[in-house]
C-alpha positions in Angstrom: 105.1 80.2 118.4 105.0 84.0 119.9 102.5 86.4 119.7 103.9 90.3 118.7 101.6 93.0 119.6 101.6 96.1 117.6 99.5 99.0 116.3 97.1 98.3 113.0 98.2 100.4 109.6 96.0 98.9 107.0 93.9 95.6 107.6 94.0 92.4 106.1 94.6 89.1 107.1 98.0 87.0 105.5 100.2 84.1 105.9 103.6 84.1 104.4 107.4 84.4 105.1 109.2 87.3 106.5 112.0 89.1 104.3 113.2 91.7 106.7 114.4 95.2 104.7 117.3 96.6 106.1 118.5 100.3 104.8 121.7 101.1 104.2 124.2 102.8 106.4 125.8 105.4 105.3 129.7 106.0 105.1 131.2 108.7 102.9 135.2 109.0 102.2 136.9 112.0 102.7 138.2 113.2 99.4 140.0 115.4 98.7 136.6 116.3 95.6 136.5 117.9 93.1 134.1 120.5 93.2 132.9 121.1 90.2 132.9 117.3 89.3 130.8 116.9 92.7 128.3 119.5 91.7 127.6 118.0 88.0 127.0 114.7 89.9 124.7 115.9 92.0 122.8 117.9 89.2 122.6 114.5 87.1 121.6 112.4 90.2 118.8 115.2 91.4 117.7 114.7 87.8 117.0 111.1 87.7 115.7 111.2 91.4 113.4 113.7 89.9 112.2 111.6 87.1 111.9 108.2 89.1 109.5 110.3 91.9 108.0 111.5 88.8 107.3 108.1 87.4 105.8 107.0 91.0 103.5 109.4 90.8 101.8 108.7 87.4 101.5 105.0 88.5 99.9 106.1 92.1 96.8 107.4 93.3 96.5 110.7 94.5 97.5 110.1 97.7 100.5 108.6 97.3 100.5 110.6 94.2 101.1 113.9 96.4 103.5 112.0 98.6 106.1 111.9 95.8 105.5 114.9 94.1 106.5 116.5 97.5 109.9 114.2 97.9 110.5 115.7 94.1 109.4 119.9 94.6 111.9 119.3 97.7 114.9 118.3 95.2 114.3 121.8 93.7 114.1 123.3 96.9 116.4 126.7 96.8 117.4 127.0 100.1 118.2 123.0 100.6 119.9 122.4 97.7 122.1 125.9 97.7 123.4 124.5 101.4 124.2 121.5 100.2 125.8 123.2 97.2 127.8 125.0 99.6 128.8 122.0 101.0 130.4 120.5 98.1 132.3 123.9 97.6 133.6 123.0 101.1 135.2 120.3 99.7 133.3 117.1 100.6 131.6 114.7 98.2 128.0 115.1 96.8 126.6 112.2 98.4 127.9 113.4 102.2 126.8 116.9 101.7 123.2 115.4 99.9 123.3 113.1 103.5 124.4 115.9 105.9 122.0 118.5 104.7 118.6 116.2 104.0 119.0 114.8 107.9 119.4 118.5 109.4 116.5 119.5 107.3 114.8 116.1 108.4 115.6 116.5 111.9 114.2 120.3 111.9 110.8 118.5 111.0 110.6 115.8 113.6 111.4 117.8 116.1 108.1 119.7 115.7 106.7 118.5 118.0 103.3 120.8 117.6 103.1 119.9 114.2 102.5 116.5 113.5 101.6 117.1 109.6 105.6 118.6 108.9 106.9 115.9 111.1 105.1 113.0 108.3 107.6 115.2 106.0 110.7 114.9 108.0 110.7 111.1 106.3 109.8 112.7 103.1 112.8 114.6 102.7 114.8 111.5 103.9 113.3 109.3 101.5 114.3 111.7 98.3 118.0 112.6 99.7 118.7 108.7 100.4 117.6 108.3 96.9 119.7 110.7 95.4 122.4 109.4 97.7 121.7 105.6 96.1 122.4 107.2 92.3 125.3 109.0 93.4 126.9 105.7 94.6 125.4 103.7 92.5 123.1 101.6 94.4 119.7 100.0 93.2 116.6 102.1 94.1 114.5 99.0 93.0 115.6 96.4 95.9 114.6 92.4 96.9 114.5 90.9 93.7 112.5 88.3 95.2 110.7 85.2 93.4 107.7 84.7 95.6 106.0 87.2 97.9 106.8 88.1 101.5 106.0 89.7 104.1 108.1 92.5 104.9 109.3 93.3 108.4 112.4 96.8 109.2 112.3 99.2 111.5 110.6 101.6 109.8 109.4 101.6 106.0 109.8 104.6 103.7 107.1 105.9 101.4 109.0 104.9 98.3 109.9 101.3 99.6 106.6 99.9 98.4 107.0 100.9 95.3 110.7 99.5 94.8 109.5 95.8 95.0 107.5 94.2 91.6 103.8 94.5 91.7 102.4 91.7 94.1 105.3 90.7 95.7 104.2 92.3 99.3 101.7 90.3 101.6 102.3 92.5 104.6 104.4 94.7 106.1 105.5 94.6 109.9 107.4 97.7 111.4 109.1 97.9 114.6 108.3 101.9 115.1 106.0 103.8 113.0 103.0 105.5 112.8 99.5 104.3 111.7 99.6 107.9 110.3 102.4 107.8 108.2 103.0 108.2 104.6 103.8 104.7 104.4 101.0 103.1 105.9 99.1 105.9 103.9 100.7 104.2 100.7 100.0 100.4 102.3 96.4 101.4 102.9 96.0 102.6 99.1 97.6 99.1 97.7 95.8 97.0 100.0 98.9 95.8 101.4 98.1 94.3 105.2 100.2 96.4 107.4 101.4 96.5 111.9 103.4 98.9 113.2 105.3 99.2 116.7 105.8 95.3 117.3 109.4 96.6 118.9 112.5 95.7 118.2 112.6 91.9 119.4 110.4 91.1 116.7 113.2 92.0 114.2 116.0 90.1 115.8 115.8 86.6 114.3 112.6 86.7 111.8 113.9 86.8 108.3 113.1 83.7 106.4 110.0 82.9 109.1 106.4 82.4 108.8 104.6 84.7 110.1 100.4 85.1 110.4 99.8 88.8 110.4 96.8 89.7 111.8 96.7 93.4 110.9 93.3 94.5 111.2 93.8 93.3 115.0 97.0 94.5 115.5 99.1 91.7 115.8 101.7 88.9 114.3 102.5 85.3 115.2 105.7 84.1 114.7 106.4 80.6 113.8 102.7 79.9 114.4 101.8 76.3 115.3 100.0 73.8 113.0 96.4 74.8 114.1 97.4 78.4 113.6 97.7 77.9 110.5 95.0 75.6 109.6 93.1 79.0 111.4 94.8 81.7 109.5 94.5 79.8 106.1 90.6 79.0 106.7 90.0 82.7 107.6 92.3 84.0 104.5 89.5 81.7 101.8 86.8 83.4 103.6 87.9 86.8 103.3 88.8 86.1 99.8 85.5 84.9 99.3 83.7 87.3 100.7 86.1 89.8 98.7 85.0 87.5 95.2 81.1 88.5 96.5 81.5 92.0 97.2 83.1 92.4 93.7 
């Protein structure tokens, strides 16, 4: 049993087993492309990017709502999507140029430092270009076809990641970095999904497929908690979701 100390996102009390996420690394070939073959790619792929963020939105509420309406008005974004255009005239694929240009644009944001709203954004514009990216190769955007819910643990979530999973399947998410600010623990807080951030790295290591007792309203996780732990945790969990049962 070990106790991880983090930072609180959204509160809530759960007990459950970890799945931890881990995103995709990206590796691009190096052609030779054909450009105008790239370029109708990346036109059909902005398209159904589009209409997926789209799709989020009408299911969210307006917060998230706005969070993926951004992530789509960036897709149409002129002076993004004409460099990565350019890109692809170059002669590399739609994919690297969507990857290369969305993390120089991303990296512009983080790195203002004075500006902590545009900095939320640098993970917007992240999020949508990786999801371009995903059609372009033909991965799944809707990942973890899982058969009971989990708890979630990766380094860091994106705003679209907790709406990739069926409805109900989240207990809790645990991040290693992250903000309590972020657009993710902005979406987390709206689904009333229990939610830590900044446990570190060492909590990631060797967790997947462990039970964990996420204490998120307190800021912190056990890991392989002992019998009385649990006996707590569980105990604690009916009175909340009794008291819940009352309130409503």
């Amino acid at each position: 049993m070990k106790v991880y100390k983090g930072v609180s996102a959204s509160p809530g009390l759960v007990l459950g087993q970890v799945s931890r996420l881990e995103h995709h690394v990206e590796t691009f070939s190096h052609g030779p492309f054909n450009p105008e073959r790239e370029l109708r790619l990346l036109a059909n792929a902005v398209h159904t990017a589009q209409n997926e963020l789209d799709s989020m939105a009408e299911r969210a509420a307006p917060t998230e709502q706005a969070i993926f309406l951004f992530q789509s008005m960036m897709l149409d974004d002129e002076g993004m999507m004409n460099e990565v255009r350019f890109c692809i005239n170059a002669g590399i694929s739609a994919s690297a140029a969507m990857h290369q240009v969305g993390q120089r644009y991303a990296d512009q944001l983080a790195n203002m430092k004075d500006n902590p709203y545009m900095q939320l954004r640098s993970v917007d514009i992240l999020d949508a270009t990786r999801r371009v990216i995903n059609i372009l190769t033909n991965r799944p955007r809707v990942w973890l076809a899982l058969d009971h819910p989990v708890i979630l643990a990766a380094d860091r979530l994106m705003p679209t990641d907790l709406f990739s999973v069926p409805s109900g399947m989240i207990l809790g998410v645990i991040t290693a970095e992250g903000s309590g600010q972020s657009h993710a623990a902005i979406i987390a807080r709206a689904m009333n999904i229990p939610g830590i951030v900044q446990v570190g790295k060492d909590f990631l290591d060797d967790c997947d497929g462990r039970t964990v007792i996420l204490d998120a309203t307190n800021g912190n996780c056990i890991l392989d908690p002992d019998a009385v732990a649990r006996q707590q945790a569980e105990a604690s969990i009916c009175q909340l979701q009794r008291e819940d049962a009352e309130m409503k």
